[in-house]
N, CA, C and O of each residue as an XYZ file, in Angstrom:
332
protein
N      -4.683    -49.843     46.466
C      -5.247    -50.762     45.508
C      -4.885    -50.295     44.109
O      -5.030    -49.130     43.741
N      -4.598    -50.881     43.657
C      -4.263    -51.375     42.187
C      -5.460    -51.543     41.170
O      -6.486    -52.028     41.648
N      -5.465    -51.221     39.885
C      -6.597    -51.007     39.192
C      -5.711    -51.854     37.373
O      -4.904    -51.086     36.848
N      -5.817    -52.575     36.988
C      -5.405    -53.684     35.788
C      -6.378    -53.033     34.843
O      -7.418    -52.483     35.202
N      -5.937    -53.145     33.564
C      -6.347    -52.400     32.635
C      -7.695    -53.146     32.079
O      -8.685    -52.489     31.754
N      -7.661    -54.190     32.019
C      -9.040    -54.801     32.065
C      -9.892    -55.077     32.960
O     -10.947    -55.590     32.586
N      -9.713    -54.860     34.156
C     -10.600    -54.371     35.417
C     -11.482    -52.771     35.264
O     -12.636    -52.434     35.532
N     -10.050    -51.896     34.585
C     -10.586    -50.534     33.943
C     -12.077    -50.603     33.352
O     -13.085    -49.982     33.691
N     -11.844    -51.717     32.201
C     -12.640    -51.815     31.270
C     -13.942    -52.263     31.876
O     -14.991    -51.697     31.572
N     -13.908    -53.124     32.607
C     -15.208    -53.917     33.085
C     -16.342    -52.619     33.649
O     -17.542    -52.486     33.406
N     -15.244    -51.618     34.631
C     -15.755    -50.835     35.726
C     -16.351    -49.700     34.470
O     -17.449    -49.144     34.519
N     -15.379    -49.542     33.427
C     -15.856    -48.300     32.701
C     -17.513    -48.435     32.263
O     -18.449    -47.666     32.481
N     -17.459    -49.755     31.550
C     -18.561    -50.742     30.951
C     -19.505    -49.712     31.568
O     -19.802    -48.582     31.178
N     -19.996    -50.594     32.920
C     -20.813    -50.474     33.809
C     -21.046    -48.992     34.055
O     -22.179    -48.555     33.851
N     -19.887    -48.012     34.558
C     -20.441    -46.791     34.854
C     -20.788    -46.068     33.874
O     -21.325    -44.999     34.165
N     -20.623    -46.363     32.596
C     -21.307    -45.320     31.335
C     -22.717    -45.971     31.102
O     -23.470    -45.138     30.596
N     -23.316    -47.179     31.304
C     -24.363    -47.697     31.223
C     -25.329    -47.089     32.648
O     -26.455    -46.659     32.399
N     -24.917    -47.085     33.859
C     -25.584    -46.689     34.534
C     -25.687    -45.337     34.338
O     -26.710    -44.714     34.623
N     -24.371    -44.668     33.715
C     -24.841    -43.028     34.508
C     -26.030    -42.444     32.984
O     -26.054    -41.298     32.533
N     -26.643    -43.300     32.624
C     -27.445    -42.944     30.999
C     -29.070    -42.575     31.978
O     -29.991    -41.779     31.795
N     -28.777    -43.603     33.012
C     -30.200    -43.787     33.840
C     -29.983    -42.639     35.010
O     -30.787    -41.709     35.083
N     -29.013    -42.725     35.803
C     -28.607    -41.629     36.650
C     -27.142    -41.418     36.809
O     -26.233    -42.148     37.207
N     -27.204    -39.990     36.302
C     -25.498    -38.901     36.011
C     -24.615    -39.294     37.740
O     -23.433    -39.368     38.077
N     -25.832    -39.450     38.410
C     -24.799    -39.112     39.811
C     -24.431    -40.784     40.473
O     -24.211    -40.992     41.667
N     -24.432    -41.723     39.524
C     -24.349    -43.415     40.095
C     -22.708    -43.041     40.215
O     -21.956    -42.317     39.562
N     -22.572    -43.786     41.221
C     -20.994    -44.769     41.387
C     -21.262    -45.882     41.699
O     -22.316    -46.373     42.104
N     -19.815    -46.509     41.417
C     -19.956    -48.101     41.605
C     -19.042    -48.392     42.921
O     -17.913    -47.988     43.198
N     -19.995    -49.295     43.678
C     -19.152    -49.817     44.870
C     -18.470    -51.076     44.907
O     -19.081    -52.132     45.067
N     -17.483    -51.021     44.794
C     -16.740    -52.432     45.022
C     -16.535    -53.149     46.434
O     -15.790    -52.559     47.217
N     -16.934    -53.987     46.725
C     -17.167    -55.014     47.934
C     -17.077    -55.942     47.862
O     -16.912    -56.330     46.705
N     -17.109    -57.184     49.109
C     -17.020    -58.929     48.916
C     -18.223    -58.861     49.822
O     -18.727    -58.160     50.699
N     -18.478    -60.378     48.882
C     -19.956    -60.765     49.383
C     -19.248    -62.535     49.222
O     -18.701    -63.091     48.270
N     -19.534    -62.948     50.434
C     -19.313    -64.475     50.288
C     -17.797    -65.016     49.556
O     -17.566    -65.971     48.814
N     -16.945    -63.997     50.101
C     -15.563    -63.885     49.816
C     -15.048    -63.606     48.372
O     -13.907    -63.851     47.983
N     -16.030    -63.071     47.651
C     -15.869    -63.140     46.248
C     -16.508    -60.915     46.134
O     -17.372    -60.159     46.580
N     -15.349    -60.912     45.265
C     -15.675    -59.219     45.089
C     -16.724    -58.407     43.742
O     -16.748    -58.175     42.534
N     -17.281    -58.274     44.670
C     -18.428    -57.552     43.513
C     -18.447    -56.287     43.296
O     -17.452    -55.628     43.600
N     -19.565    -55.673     42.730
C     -20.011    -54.463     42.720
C     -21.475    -54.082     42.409
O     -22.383    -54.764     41.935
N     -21.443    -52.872     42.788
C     -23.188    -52.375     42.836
C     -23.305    -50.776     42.253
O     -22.296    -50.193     41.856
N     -24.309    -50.294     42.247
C     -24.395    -48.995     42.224
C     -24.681    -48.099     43.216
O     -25.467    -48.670     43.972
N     -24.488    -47.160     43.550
C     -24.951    -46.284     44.185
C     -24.680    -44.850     44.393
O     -23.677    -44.470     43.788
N     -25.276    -43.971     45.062
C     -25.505    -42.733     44.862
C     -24.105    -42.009     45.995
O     -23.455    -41.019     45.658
N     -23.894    -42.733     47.265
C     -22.991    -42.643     47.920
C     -22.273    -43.722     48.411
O     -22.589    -44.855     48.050
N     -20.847    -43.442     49.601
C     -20.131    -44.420     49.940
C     -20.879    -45.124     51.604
O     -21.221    -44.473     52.591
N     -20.919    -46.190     51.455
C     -21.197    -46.509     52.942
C     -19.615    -46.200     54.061
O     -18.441    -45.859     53.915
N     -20.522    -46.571     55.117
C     -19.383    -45.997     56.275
C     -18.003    -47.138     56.109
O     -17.803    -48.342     55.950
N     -17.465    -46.222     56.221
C     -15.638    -46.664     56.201
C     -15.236    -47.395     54.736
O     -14.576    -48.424     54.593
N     -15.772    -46.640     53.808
C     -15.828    -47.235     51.953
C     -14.371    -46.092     51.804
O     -14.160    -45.182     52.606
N     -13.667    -46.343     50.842
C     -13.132    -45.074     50.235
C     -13.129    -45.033     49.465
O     -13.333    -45.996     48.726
N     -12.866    -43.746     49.060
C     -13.201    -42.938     47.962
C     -12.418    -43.004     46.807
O     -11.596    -42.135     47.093
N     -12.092    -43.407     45.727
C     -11.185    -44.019     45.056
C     -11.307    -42.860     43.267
O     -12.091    -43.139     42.360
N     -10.757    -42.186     43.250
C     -10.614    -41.446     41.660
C      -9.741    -42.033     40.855
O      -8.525    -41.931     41.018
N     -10.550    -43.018     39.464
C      -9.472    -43.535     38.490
C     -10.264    -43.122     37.342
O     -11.365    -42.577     37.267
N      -9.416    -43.522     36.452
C      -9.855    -43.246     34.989
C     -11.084    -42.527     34.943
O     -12.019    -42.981     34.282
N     -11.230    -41.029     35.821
C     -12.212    -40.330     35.953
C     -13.376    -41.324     36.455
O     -14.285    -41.060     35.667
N     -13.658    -41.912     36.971
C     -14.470    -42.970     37.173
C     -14.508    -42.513     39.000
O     -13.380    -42.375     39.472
N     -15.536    -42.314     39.867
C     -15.338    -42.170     40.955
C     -16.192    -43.655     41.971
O     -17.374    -43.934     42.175
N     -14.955    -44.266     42.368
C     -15.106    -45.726     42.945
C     -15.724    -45.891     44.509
O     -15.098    -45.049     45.152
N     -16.585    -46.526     45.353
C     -16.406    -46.305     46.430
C     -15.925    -47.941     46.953
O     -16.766    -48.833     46.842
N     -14.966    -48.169     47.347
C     -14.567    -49.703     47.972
C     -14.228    -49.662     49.133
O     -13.372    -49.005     49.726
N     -15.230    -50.698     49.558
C     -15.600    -51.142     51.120
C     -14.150    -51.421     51.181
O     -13.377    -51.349     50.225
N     -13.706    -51.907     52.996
C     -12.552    -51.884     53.485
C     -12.596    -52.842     53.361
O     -11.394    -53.032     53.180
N     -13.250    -54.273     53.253
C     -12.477    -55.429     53.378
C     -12.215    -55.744     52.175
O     -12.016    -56.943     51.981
N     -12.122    -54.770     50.938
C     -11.778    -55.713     49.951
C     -10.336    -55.483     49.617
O      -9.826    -55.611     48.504
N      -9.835    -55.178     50.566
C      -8.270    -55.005     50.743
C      -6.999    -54.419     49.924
O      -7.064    -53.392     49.249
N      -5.833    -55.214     50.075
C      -5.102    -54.182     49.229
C      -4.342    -55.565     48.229
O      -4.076    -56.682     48.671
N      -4.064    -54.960     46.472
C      -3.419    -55.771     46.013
C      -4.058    -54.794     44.590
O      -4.276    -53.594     44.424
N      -4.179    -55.828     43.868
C      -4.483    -55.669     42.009
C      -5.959    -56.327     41.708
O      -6.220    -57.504     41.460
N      -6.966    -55.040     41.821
C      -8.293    -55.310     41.103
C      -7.874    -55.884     39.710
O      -7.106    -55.257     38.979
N      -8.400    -57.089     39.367
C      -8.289    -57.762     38.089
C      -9.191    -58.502     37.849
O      -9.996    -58.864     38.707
N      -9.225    -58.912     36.476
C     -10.481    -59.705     35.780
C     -10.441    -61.117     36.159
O      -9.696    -61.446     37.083
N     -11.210    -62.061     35.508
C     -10.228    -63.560     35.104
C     -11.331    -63.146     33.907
O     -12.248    -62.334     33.790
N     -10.488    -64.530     32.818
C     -10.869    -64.574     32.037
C     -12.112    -65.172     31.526
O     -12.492    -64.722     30.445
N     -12.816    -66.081     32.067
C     -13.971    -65.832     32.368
C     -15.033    -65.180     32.782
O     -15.272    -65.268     33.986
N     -15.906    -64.403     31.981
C     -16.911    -63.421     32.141
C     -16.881    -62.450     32.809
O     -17.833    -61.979     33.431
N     -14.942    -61.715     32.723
C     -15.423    -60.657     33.384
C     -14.973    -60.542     35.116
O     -14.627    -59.495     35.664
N     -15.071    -61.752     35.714
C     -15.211    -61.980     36.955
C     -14.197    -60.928     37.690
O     -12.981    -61.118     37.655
N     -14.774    -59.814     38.355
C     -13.714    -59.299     39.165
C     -12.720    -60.133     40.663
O     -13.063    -60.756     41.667
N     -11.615    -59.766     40.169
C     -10.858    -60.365     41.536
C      -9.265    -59.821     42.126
O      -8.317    -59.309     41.531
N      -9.516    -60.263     43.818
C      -7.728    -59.034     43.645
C      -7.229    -59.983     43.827
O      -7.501    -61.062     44.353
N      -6.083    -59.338     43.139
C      -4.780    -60.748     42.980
C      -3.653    -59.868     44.162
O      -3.795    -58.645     44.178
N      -2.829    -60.330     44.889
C      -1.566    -60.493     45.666
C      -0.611    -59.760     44.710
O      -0.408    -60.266     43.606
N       0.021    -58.548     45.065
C       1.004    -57.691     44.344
C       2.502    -58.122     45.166
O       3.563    -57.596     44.831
């Protein structure tokens, strides 16, 4: 998986805001209703991997597959695009 420089940004956003509340949050990237989100949490669920970017430590479920984490331009919206 692929990580777009404004996908960077979205994920950075989020993990400097959470880790103010707790140092040890990561963010999990997943699909929910075919659309890819994210959450917080303390660990990875089973069969997540473990993903190290921009010092940022990721955990993404397996079905959210392989290609280019990216924004749209609307609010942010995370989505993978086809490489």
């Amino acid at each position: 998986m692929e990580i777009s420089e404004t996908a960077t940004e979205v994920l950075e956003r989020a993990y400097d805001a959470a880790a103010r509340f707790n140092p040890a949050v990561k963010i999990r990237v997943f699909r929910r209703k075919g659309e890819i989100q994210t959450g917080f949490t303390d660990a990875p669920e089973e069969g997540d991997e473990v993903v190290l970017h921009e010092g940022m430590i990721l955990f993404v479920a397996a079905d959210v597959g392989e290609g280019l984490l990216d924004t749209t331009l609307e609010h942010d919206h995370l989505v993978m695009k086809q490489v």
